[in-house]
C-alpha positions, 0 to 999 in steps of 0.5 A: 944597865936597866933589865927589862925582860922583854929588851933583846941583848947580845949575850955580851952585853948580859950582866954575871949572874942573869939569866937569860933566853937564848932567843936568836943566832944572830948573823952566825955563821952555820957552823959557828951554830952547829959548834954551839948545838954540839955542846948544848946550846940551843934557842930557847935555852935559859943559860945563867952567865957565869963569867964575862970579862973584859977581853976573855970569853962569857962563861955560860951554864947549862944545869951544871955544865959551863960552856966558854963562847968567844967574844965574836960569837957572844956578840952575836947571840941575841938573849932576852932576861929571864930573871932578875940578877940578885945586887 
């Protein structure tokens, strides 16, 4: 996938190792978002994908704290890279 810091992604779609801004909820429910902003999550927050597998949740990081986000839920967020991943 090309990365290009101003294309809008689902954080599912988001490479191991990227870092992005979160930039959109999506069509997230209100409690779906107040279960992400009660473990840290907010917009405009850069997180560095940890883990995305094919069937699991995205593991995201937050300083030094890994958050799991279900699949439906990743689908939803809207990320904008924030940096390179290093290949």
């Amino acid at each position: 996938m090309e990365k290009n810091k101003d294309l809008e992604i689902s954080l599912l779609d988001a490479l191991v190792g990227a870092v992005v801004d979160l930039v959109s909820w999506g069509s997230l429910s209100q409690e779906d978002i107040r279960k992400l902003t009660d473990v840290g999550i907010y917009l405009d927050l850069p997180l560095t994908v940890s883990s995305v597998t094919i069937s699991g949740p995205v593991v995201v990081a937050i300083s030094n704290v890994h958050v799991a986000i279900g699949r439906p839920v990743a689908k939803e967020l809207k990320v904008l890279w924030n940096k390179e991943v290093d290949e």
